[in-house]
C-alpha positions in Angstrom: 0.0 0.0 0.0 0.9 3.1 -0.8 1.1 6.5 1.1 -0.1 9.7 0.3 0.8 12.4 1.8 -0.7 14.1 5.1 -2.1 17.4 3.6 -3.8 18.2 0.5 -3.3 21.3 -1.6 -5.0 23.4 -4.1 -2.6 22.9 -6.4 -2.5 19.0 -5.6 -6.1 18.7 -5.9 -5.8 20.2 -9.5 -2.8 18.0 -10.3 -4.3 15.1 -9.6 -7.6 15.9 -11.1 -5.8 16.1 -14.2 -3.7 13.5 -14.6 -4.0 11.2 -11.3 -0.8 9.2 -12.3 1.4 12.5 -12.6 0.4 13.5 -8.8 1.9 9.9 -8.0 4.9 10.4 -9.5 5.1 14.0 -7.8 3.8 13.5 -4.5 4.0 9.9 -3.7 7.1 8.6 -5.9 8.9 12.0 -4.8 10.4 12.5 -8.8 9.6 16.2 -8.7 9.2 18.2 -12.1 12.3 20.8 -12.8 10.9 24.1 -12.8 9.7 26.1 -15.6 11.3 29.5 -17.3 7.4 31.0 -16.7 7.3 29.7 -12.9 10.6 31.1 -12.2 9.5 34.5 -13.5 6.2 34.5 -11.5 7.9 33.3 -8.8 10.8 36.3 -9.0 7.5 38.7 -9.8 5.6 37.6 -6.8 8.5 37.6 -4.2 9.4 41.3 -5.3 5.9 42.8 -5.3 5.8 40.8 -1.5 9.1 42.8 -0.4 7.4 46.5 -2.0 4.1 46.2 0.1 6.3 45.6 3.0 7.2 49.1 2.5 5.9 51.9 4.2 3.0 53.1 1.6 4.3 56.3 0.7 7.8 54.7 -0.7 5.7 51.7 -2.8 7.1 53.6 -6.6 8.0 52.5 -9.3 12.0 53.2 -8.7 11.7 51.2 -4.8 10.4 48.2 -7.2 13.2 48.5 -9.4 15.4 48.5 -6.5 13.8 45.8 -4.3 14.3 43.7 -8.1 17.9 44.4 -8.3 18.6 43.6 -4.4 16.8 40.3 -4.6 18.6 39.4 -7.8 22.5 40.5 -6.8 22.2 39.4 -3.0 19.6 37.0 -2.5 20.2 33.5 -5.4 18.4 34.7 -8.2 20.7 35.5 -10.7 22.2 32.5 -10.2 19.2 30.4 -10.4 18.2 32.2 -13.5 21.7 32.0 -15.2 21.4 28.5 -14.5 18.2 27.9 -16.7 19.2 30.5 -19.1 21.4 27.7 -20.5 18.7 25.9 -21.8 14.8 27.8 -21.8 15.6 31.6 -22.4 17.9 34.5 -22.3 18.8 36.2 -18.7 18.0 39.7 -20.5 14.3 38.8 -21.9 13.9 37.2 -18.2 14.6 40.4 -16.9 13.2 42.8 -19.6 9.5 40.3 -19.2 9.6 40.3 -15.2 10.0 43.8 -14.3 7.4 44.9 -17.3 4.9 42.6 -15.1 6.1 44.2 -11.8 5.7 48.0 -13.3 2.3 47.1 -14.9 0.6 46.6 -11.3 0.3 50.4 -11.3 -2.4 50.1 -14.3 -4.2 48.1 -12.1 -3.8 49.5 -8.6 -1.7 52.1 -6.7 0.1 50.7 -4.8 0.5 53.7 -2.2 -2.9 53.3 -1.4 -3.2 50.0 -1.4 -3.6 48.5 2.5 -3.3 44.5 2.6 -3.7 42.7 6.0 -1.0 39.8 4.9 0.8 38.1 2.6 2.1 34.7 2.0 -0.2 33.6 4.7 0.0 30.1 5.5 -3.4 28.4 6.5 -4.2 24.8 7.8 -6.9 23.2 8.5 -9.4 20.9 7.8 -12.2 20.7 5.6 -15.0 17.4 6.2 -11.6 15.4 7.9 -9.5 16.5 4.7 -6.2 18.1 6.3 -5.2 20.9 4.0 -2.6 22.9 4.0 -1.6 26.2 1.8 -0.3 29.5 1.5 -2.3 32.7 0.5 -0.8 35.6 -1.4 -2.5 38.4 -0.4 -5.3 39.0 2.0 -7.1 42.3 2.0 -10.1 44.4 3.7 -13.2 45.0 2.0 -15.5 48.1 2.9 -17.5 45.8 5.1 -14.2 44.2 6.9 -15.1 40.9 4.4 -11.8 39.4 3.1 -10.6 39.7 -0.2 -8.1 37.1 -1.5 -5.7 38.4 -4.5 -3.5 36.3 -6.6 -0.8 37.4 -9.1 -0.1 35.7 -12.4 2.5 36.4 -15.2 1.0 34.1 -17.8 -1.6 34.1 -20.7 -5.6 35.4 -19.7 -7.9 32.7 -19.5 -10.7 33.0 -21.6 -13.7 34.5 -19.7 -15.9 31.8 -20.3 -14.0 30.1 -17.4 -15.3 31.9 -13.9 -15.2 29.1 -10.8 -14.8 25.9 -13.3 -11.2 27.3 -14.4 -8.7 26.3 -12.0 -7.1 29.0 -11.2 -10.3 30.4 -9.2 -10.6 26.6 -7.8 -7.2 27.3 -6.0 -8.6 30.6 -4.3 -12.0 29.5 -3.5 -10.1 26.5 -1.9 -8.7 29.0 0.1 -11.9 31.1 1.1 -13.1 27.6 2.5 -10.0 27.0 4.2 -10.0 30.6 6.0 -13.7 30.0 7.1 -12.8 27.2 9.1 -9.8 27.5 10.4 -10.2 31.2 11.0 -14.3 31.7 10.9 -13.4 35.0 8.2 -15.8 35.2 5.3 -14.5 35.8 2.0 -16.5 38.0 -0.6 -14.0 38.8 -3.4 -11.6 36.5 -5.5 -9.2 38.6 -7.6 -6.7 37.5 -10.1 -4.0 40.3 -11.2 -2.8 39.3 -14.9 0.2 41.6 -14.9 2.0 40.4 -18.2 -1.6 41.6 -19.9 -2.8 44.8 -17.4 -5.7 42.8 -16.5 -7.8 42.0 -13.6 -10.4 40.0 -12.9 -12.7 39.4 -10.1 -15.3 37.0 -8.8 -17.7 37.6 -5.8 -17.6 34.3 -3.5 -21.1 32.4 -3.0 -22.0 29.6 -1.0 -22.3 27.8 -4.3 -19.0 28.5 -4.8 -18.0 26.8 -1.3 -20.2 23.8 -1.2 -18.7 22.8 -4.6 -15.2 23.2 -3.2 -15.8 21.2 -0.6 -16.8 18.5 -2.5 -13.9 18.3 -4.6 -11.6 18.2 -2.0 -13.5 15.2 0.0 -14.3 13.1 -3.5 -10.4 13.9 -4.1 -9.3 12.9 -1.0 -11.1 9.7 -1.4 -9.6 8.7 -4.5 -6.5 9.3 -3.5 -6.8 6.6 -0.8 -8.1 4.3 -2.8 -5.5 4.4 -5.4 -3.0 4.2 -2.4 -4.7 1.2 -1.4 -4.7 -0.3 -5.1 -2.1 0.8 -6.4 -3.7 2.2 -9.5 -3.3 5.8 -10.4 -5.1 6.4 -14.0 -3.1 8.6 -16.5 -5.0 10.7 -18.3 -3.4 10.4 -21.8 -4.1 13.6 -24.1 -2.1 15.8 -26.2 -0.9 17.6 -23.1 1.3 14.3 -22.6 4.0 16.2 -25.2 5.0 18.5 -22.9 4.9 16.5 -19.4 8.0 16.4 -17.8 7.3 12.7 -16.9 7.0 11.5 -20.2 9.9 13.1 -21.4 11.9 11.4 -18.8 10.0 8.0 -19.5 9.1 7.4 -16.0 5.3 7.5 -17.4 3.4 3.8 -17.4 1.2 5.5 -20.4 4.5 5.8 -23.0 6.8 3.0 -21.5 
């Protein structure tokens, strides 16, 4: 029998919704996927906009971004990290040139002087229906009536608006409005995704639809992860998306042995 792990995710719940034999290679088998050029960059992106609205509000410009970039490149791994992958997915100037576009673009969409957020990169466990979960929010904000709003950044493409709470990037926050109801009884009214490559935001208002669907998929996904613990069997879901998984590449994938 095999174990899975202790605490579910967001993002695990989404990986193994898609392709149940890639979270067992991830999360079970421990053979963890390299990371991406476009992750790296989001991941550069979001750590730098984290250290600006630790700023008092007045200094949040456009020049104490560009500076809080430059210190967390020169003193703090990332150039070397990036110089590494440069070798093989992109060059370390159109990394550069693409990140600190997005960072300067959150000014189309907010002002950042103005902006008043009550954390960030907060970490929240609990459980939901027995399911331990465990994740980490990017931003929490205030509404007018002292409701949360949870805010995400992304880097990459917009998702076309037919997708609202069915795409899975709102699955991920209205994960986490569940996950602050119980373990913190705070109700969540707005989801908002920043699209900073593109200047675009968009925005969702939380319902109890919403929740109760959440909840659902996290119990239903818990459950069959045990049971392919127990069995043995994780399914892959072969598609055309198998030409660009990492696990197929390395042929550690049942599906193309």
């Amino acid at each position: 029998m095999l174990t899975a792990p202790k605490y579910l995710s967001p993002s695990s719940i989404s990986l193994f919704r898609g392709c149940p034999q890639r979270f067992k290679l991830s999360y079970i088998d421990k053979i963890k996927e390299p990371p991406t050029w476009h992750a790296v960059s989001g991941s550069f992106v979001h750590e730098v906009l984290e250290y600006l609205y630790k700023e008092d509000p007045k200094n949040r410009t456009q020049e104490t971004v560009k500076r809080i970039a430059t210190d967390r490149w020169s003193n703090h791994g990332w150039a070397e990290k990036v110089n590494e992958l440069a070798e093989k997915l992109g060059t370390v100037a159109g990394f550069k040139q693409s990140a600190l576009q997005a960072m300067i673009n959150l000014w189309e969409l907010e002002d950042p002087t103005t902006t008043i957020l009550e954390g960030q990169e907060v970490e929240v466990l609990t459980e939901i229906e027995g399911v331990a979960m465990k994740g980490y929010i990017d931003r929490i904000a205030l509404d007018a009536d002292g409701k949360v709003v949870i805010s995400d950044y992304k880097t990459g493409k917009v998702p076309d608006s037919k997708y609202v709470a069915d795409d899975e990037k709102w699955f991920q926050l209205i994960t986490y409005a569940l996950m602050l109801k119980e373990a913190q009884q705070k109700t969540t009214s707005t989801l908002e995704l920043y699209y900073l490559s593109k200047k675009v935001k968009h925005s969702v208002a939380v319902t109890q639809e919403h929740l109760v669907n959440a909840q659902q998929v996290i119990v239903r996904t818990r459950t069959s992860i045990d049971e392919s613990c127990s069995s043995g069997e994780f399914i892959c879901n072969v598609s055309n998306l198998c030409n660009w998984c990492f696990y197929k590449k390395i042929d550690v994938c049942p599906a193309h042995y």
